[in-house]
N, CA, C and O atoms as CSV, one atom per row, in Angstrom:
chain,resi,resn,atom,element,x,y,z
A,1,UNK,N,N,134.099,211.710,106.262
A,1,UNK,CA,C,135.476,211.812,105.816
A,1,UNK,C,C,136.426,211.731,107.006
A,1,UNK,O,O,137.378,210.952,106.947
A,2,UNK,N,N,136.251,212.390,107.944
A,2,UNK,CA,C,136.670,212.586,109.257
A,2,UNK,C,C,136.990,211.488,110.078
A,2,UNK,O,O,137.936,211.346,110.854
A,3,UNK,N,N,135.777,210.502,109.703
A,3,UNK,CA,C,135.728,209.224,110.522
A,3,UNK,C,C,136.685,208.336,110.027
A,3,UNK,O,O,137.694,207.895,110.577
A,4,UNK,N,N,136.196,208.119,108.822
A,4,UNK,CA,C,137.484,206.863,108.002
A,4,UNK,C,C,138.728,207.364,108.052
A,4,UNK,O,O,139.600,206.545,107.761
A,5,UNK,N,N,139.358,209.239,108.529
A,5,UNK,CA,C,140.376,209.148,108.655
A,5,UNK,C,C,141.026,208.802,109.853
A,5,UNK,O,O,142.225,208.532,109.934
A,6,UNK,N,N,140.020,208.817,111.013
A,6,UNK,CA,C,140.504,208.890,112.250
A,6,UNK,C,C,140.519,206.770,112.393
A,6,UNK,O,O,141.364,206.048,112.922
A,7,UNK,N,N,139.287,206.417,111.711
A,7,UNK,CA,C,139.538,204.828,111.642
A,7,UNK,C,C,140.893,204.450,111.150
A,7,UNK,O,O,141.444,203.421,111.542
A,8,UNK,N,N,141.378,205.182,110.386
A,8,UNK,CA,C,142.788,204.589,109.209
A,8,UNK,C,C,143.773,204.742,110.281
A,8,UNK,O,O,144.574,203.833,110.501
A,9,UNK,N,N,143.775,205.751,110.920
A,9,UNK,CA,C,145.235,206.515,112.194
A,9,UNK,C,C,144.970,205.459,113.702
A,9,UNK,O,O,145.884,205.309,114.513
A,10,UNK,N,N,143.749,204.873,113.866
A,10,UNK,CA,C,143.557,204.355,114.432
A,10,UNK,C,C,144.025,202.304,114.362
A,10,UNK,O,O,144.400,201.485,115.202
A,11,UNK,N,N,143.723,202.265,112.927
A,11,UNK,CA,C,144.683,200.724,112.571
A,11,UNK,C,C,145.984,201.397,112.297
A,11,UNK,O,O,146.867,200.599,112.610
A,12,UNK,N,N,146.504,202.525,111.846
A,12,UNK,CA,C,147.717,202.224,111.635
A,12,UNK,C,C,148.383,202.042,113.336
A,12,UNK,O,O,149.303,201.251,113.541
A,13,UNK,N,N,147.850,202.781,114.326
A,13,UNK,CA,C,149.074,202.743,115.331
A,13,UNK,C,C,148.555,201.364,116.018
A,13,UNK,O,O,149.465,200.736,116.559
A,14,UNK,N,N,147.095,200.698,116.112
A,14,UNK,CA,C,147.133,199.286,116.544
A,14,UNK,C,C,147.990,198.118,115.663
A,14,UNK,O,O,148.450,197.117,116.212
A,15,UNK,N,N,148.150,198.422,114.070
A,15,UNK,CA,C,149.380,197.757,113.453
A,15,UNK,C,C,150.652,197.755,113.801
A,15,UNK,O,O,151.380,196.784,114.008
A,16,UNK,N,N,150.921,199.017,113.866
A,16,UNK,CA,C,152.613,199.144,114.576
A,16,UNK,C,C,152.850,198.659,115.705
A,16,UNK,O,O,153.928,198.084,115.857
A,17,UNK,N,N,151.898,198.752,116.836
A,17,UNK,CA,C,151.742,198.487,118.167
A,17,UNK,C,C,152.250,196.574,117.997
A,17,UNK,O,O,153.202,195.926,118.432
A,18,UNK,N,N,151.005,196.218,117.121
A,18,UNK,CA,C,151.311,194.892,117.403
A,18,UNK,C,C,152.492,194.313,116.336
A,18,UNK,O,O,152.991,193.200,116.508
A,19,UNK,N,N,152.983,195.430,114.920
A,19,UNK,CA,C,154.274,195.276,114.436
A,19,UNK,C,C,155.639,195.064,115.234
A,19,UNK,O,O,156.382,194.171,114.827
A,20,UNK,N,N,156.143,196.055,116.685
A,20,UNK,CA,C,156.084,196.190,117.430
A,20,UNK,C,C,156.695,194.846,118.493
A,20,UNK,O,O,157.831,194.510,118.825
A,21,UNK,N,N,155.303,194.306,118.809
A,21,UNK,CA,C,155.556,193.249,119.973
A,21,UNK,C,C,156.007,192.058,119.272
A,21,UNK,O,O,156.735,191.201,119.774
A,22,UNK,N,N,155.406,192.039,117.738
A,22,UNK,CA,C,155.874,190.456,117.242
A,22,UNK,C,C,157.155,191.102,116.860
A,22,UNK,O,O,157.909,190.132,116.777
A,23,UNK,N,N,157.877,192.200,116.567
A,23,UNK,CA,C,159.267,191.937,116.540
A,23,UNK,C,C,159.933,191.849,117.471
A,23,UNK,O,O,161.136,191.592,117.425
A,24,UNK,N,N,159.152,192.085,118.700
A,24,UNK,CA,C,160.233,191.682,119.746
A,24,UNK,C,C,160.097,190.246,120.532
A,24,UNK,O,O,161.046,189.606,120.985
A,25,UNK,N,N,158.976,189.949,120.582
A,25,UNK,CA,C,158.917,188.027,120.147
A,25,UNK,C,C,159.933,187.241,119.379
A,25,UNK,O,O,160.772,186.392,119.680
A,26,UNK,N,N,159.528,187.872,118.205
A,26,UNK,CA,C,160.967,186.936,117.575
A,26,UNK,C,C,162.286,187.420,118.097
A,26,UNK,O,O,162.866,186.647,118.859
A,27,UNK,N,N,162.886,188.615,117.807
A,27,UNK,CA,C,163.544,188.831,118.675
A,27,UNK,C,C,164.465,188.562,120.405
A,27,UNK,O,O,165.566,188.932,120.814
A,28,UNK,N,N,163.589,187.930,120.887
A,28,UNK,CA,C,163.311,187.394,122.239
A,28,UNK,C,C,164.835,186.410,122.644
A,28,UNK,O,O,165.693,186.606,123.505
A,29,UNK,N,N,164.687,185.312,121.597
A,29,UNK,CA,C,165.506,184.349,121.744
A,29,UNK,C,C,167.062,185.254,121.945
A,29,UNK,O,O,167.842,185.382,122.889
A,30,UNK,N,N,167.018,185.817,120.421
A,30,UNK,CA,C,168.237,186.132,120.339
A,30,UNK,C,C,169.207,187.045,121.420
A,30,UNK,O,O,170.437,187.018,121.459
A,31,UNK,N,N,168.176,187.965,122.397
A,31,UNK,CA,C,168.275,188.741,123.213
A,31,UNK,C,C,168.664,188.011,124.491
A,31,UNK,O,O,169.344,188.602,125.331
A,32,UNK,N,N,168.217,186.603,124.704
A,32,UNK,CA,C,168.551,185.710,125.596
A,32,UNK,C,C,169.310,184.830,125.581
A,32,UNK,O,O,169.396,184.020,126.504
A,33,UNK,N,N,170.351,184.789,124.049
A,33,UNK,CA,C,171.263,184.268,123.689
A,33,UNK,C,C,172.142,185.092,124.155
A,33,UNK,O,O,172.864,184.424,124.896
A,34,UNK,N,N,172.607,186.526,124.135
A,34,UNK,CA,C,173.657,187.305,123.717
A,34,UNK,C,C,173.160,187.997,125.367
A,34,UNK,O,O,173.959,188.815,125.824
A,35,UNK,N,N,172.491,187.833,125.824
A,35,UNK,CA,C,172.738,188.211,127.706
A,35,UNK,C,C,173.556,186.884,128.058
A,35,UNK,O,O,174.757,186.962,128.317
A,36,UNK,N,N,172.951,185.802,128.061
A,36,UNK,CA,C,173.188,185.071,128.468
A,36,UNK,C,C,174.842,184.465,128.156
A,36,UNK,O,O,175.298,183.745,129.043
A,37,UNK,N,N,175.736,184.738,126.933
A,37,UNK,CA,C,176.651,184.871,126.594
A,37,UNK,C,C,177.596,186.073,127.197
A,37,UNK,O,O,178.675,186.028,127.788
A,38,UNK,N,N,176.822,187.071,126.838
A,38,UNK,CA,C,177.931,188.171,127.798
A,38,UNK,C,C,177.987,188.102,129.347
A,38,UNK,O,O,179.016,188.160,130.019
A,39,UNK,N,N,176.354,187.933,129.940
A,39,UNK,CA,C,177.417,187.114,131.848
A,39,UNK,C,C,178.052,186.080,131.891
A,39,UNK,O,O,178.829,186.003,132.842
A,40,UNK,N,N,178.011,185.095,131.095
A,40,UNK,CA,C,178.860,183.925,131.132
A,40,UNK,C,C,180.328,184.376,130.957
A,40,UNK,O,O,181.185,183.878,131.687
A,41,UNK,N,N,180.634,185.230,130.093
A,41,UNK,CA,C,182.194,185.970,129.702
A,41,UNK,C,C,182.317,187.061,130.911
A,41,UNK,O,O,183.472,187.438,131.109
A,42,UNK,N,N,181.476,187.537,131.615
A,42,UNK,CA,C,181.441,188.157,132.598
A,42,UNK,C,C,181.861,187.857,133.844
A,42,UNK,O,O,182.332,188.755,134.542
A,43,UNK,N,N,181.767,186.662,134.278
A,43,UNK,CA,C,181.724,185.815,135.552
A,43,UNK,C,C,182.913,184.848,134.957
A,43,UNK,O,O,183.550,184.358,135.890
A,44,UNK,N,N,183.253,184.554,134.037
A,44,UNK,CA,C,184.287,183.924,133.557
A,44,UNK,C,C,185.305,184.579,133.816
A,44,UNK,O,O,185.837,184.500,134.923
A,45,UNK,N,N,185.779,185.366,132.828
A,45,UNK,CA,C,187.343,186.256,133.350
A,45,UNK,C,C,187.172,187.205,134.502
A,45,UNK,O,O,188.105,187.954,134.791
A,46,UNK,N,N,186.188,187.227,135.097
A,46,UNK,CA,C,186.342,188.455,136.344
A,46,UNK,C,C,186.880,187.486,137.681
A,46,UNK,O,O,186.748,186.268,137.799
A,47,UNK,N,N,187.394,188.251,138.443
A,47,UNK,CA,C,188.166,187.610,139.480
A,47,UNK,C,C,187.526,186.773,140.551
A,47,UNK,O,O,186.659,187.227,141.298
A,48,UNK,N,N,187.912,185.711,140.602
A,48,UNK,CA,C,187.109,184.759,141.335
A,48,UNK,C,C,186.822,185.336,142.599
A,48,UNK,O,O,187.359,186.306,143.134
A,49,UNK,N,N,185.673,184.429,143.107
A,49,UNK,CA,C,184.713,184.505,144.599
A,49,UNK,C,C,185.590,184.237,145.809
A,49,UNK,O,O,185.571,183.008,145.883
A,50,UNK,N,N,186.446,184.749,146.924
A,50,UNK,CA,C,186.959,184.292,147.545
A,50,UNK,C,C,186.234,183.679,148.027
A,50,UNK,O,O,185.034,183.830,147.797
A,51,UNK,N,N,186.818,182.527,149.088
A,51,UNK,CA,C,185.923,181.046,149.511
A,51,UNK,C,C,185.771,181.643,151.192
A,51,UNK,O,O,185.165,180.795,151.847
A,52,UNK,N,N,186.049,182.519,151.802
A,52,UNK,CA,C,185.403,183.236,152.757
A,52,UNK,C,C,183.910,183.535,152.859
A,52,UNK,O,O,183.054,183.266,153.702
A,53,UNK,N,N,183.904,184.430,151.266
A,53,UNK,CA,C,182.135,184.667,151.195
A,53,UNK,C,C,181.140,183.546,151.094
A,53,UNK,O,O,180.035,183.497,151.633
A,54,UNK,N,N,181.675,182.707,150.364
A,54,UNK,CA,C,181.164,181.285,149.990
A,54,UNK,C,C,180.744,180.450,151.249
A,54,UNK,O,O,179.537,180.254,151.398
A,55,UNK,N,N,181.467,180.029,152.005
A,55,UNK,CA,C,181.124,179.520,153.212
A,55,UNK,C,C,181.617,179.958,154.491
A,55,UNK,O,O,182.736,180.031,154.999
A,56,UNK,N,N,180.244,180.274,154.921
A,56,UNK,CA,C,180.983,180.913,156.524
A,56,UNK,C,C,180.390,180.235,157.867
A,56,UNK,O,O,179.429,180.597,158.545
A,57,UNK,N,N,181.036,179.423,157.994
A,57,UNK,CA,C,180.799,178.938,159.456
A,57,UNK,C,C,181.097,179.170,160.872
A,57,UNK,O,O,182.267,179.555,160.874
A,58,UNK,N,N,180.600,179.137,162.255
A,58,UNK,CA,C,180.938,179.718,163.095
A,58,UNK,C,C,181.880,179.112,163.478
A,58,UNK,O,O,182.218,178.092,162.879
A,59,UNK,N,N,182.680,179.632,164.755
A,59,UNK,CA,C,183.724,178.918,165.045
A,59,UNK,C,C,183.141,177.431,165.439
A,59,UNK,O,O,183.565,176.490,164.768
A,60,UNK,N,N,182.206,177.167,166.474
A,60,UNK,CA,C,181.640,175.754,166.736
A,60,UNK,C,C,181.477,174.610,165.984
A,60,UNK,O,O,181.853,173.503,166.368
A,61,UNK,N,N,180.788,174.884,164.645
A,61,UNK,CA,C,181.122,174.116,163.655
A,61,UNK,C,C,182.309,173.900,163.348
A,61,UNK,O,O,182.551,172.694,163.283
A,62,UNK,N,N,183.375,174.722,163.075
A,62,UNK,CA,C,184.383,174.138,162.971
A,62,UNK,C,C,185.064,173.301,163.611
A,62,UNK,O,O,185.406,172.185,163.221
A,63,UNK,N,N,185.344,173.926,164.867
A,63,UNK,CA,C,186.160,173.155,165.759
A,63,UNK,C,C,185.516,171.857,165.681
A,63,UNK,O,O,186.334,170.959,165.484
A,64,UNK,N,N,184.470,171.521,165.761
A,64,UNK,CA,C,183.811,169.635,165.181
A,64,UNK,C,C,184.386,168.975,164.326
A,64,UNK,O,O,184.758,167.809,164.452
A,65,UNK,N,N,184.562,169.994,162.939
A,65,UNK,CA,C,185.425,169.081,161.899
A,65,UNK,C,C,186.883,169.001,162.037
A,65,UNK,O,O,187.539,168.051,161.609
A,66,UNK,N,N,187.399,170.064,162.672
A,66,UNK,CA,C,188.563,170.111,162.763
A,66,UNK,C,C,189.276,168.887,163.871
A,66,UNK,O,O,190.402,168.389,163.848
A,67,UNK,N,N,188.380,168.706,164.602
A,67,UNK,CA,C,188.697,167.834,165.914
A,67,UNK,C,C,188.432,165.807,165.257
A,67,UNK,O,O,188.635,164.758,165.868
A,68,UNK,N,N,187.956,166.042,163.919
A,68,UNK,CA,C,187.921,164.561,163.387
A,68,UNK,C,C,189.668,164.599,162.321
A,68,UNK,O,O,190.042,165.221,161.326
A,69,UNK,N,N,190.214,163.697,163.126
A,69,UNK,CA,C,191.352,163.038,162.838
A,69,UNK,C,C,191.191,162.718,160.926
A,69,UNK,O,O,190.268,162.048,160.463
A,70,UNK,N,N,192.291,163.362,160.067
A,70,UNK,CA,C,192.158,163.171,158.883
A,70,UNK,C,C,190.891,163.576,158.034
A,70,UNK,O,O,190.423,162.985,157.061
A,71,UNK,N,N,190.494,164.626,158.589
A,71,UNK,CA,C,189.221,165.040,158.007
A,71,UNK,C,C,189.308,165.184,156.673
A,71,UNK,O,O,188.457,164.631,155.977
A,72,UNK,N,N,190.422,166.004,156.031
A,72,UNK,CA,C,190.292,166.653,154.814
A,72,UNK,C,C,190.427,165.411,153.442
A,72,UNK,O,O,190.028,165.416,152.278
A,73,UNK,N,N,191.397,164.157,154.502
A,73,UNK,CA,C,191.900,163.127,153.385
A,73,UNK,C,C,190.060,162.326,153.621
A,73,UNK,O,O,189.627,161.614,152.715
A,74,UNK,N,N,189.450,162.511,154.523
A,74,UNK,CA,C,187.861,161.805,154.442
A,74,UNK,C,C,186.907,162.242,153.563
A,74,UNK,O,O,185.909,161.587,153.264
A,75,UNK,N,N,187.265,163.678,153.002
A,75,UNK,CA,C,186.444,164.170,152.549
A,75,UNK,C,C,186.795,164.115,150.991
A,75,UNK,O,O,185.922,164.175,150.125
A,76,UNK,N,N,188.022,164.006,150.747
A,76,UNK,CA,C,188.546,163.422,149.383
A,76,UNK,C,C,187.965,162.264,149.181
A,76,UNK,O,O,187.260,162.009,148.204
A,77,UNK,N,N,188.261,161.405,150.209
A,77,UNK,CA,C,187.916,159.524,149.860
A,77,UNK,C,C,186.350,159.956,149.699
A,77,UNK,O,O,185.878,159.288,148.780
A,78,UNK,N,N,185.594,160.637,150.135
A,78,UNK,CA,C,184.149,160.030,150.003
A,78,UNK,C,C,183.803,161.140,148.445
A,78,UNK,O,O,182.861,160.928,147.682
A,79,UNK,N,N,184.718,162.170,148.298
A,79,UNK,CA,C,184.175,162.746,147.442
A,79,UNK,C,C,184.485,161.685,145.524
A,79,UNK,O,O,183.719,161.529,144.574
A,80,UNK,N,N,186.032,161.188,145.775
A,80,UNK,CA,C,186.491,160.122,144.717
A,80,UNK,C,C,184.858,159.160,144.827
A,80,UNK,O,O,183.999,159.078,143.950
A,81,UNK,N,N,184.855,158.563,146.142
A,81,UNK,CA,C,183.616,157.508,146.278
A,81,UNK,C,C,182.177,157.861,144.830
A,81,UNK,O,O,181.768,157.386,143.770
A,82,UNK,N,N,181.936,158.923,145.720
A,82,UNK,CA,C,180.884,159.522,144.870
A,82,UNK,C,C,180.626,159.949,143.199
A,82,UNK,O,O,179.597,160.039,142.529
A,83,UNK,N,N,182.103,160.166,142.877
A,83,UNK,CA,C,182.533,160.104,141.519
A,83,UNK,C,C,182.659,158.881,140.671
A,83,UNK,O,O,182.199,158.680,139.547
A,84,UNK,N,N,183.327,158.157,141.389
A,84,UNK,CA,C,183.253,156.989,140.537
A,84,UNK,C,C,181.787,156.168,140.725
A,84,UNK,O,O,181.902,155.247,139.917
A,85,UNK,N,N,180.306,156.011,141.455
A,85,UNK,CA,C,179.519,155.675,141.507
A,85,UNK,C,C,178.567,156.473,140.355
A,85,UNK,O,O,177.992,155.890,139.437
A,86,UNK,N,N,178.532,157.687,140.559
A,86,UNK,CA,C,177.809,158.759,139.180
A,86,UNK,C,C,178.690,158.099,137.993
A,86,UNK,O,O,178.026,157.825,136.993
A,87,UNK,N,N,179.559,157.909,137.953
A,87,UNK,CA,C,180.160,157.395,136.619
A,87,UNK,C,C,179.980,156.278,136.135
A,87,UNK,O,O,179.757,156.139,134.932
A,88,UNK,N,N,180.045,155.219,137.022
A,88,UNK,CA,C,179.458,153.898,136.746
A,88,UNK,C,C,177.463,154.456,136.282
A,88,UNK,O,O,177.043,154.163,135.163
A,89,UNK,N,N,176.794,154.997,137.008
A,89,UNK,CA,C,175.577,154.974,136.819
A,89,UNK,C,C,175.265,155.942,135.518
A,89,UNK,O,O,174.176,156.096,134.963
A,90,UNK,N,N,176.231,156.407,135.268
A,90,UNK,CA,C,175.798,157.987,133.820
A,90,UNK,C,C,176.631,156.231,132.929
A,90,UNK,O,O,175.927,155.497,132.236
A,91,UNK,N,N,177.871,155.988,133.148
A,91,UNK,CA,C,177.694,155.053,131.656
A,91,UNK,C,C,177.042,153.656,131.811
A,91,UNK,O,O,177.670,152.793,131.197
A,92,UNK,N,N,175.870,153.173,132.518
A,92,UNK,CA,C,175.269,152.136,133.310
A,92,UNK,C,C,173.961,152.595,131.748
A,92,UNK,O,O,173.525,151.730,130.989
A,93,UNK,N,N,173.629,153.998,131.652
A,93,UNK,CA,C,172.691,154.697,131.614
A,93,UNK,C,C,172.741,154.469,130.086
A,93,UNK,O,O,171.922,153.944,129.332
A,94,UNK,N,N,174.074,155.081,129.837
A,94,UNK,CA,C,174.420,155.087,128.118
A,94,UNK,C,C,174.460,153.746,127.476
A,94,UNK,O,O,174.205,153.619,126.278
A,95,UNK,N,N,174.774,152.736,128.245
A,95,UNK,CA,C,174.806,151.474,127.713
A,95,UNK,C,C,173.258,150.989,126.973
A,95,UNK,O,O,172.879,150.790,125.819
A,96,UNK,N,N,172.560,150.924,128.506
A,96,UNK,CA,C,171.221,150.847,128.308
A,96,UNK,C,C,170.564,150.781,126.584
A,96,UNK,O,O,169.884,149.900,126.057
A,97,UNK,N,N,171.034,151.959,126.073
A,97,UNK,CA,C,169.982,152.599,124.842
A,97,UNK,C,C,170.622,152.122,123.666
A,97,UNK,O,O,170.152,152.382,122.558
């Protein structure tokens, strides 16, 4: 009597156990929807990264770029360059299919 009760207490908590993990399996997605939504709204309205922390170079490096004549309008022209080449090649891409 003893046995089949301790067998019965014994599936019920390996049932729940694995009741349990498959609800949090399915579960899973949705939990990685709604993190993944609240840091996005997190990092969204919170106050931007000053560009200090972002890049820090020593003075040596600088003074290099700083010492090339029209640097900042070079770095526009090649950055436009680069834009309009990804653009030609992303709708190069779409045509294709």
């Amino acid at each position: 009597m003893w046995v089949i009760a301790a067998d019965f207490i014994t599936f019920l908590g390996w049932f729940f156990e694995n009741l349990g993990n498959l609800i949090g399996y399915v579960l899973a997605p949705v939990k990685y929807i709604f993190t993944y939504v609240k840091s996005f709204f997190t990092t969204a309205l919170g106050p931007p990264i000053p560009a200090d922390e972002i890049w820090v170079f020593n003075a040596e490096i600088v003074s290099v770029f700083e010492a090339i004549p029209y640097w900042s309008e070079i770095i526009v022209v090649l950055g436009v360059g680069l834009m309009i080449i990804f653009s030609f090649y992303i709708i190069k891409q779409f045509l294709r299919t």
